[in-house]
C-alpha positions as CSV (number, residue, x, y, z in Angstrom):
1,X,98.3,-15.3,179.9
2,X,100.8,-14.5,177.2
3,X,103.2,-12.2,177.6
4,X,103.7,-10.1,174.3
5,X,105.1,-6.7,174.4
6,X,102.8,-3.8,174.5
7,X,103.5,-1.5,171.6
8,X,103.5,2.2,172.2
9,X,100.5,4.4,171.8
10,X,100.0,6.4,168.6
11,X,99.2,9.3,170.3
12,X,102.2,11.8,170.4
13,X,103.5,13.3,173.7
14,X,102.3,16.6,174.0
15,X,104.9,19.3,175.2
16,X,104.3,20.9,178.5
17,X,104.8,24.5,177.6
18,X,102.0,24.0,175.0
19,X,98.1,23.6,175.3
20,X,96.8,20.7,174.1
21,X,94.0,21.3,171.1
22,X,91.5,19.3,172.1
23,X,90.4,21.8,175.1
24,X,87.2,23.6,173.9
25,X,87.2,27.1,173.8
26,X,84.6,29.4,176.1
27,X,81.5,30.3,174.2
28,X,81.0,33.7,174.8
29,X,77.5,35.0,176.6
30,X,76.2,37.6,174.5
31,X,75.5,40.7,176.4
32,X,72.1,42.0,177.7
33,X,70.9,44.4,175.6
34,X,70.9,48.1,176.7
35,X,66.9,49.2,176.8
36,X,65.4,51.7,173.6
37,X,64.9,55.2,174.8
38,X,61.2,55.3,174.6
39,X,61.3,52.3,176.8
40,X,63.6,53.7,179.6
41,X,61.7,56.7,179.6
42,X,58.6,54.9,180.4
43,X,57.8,54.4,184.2
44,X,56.2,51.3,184.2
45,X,55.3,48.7,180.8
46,X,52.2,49.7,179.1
47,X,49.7,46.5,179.4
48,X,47.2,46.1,176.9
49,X,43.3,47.4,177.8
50,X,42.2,44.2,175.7
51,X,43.4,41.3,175.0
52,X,44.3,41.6,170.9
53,X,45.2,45.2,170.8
54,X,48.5,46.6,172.2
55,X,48.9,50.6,173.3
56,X,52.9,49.5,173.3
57,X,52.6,49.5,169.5
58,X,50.6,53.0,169.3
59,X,52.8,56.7,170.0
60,X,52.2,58.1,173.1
61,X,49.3,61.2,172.7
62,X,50.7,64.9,172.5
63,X,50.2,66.6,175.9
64,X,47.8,69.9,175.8
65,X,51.1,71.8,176.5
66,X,52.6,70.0,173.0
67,X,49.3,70.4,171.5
68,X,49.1,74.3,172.2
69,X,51.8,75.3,170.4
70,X,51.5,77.1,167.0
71,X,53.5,75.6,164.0
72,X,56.2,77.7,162.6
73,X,55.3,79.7,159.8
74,X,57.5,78.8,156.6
75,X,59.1,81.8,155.3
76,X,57.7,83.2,152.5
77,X,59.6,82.2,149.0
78,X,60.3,85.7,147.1
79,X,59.8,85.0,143.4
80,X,62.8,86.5,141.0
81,X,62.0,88.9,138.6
82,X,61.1,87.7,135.4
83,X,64.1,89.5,133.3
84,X,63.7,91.2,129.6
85,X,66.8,90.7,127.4
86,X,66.5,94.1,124.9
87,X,68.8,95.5,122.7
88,X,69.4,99.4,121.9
89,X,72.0,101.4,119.8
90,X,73.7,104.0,121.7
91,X,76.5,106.4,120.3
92,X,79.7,105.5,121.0
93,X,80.9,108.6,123.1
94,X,77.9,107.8,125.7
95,X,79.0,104.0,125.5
96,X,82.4,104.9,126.5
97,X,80.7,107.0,129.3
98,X,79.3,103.9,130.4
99,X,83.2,102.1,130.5
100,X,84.1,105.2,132.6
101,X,81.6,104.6,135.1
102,X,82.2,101.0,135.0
103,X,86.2,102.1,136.3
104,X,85.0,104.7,138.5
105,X,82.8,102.4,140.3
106,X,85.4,99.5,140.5
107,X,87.9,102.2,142.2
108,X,85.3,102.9,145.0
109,X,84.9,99.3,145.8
110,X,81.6,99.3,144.3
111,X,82.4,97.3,141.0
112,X,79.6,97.4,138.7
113,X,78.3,95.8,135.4
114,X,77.1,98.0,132.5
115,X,73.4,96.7,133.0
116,X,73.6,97.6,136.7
117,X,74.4,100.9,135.6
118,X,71.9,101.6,133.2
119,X,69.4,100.4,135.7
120,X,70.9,103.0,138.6
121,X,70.0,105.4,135.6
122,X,66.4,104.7,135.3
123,X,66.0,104.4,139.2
124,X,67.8,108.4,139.3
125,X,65.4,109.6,136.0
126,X,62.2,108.0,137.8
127,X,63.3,109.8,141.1
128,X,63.6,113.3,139.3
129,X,60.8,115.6,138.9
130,X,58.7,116.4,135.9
131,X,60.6,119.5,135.1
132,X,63.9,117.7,135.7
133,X,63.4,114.7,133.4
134,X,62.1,117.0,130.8
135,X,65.1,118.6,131.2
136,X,67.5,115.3,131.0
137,X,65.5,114.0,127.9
138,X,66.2,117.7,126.1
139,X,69.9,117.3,127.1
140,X,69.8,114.0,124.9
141,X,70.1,114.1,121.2
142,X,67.3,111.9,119.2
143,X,69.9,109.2,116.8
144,X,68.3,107.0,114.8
145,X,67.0,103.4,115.6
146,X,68.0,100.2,114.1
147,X,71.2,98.8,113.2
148,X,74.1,101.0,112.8
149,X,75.5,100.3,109.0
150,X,78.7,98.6,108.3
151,X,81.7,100.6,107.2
């Protein structure tokens, strides 16, 4: 036996206040999973009537009581009315009428538009009488049609 000197190990010291590396970590367990609703309202598992075909995989039938009530109705879609773009000469004493009317209405927190107006006008001349709206189309002065000419 010969007596040589032992040489130190290569392997540092390791300090007590820290953890050595080479410890393995704990795997973590993953957790149980939490049941779907359909299948914690079940009672008890479905099994299959035959062997190949699975009533798990089908919905569950509608009950009479599910079965026995009526759809709602959809509501019924009122169509807008198809509009009419026209254009008239009016004299400009009765158009400034209409800007009156237009002020008077915005003062009574009513504001109105000048087609709004002139379609309250035919609503009030179709609610007259005969001898009435005879009377309001007298009242009115015939003016010529067409473009007024340019001065």
């Amino acid at each position: 036996m010969s007596t040589t000197p032992k040489k130190p190990s290569a392997k540092p010291a390791t300090a007590p206040n820290k953890p050595a590396a080479s410890k393995p970590l704990l795997a973590k367990t993953p957790e149980p999973k939490a049941p779907l609703p359909a299948q914690a309202a079940l009672s008890k598992p479905l099994v299959p009537a035959k062997p190949g075909t699975s009533k798990a995989a089908l919905p569950p039938k509608p009950t009479a009581a599910k079965r026995a009530l009526p759809k709602a109705a959809k509501p019924v879609k009122v169509k807008k009315p198809k509009l009419v773009r026209d254009s008239f000469t009016i004299p400009k004493a009765e158009y400034t009428v209409l800007a009156d009317l237009k002020a008077r209405s915005a003062k009574l927190a009513s504001p109105a538009k000048k087609s709004e107006l002139l379609r309250a006008g035919v609503k009030a001349l179709a609610a007259m009488s005969d001898v009435a709206f005879v009377a309001a189309l007298k009242s009115v002065p015939t003016i010529k049609t067409g473009r007024p000419a340019k001065s």
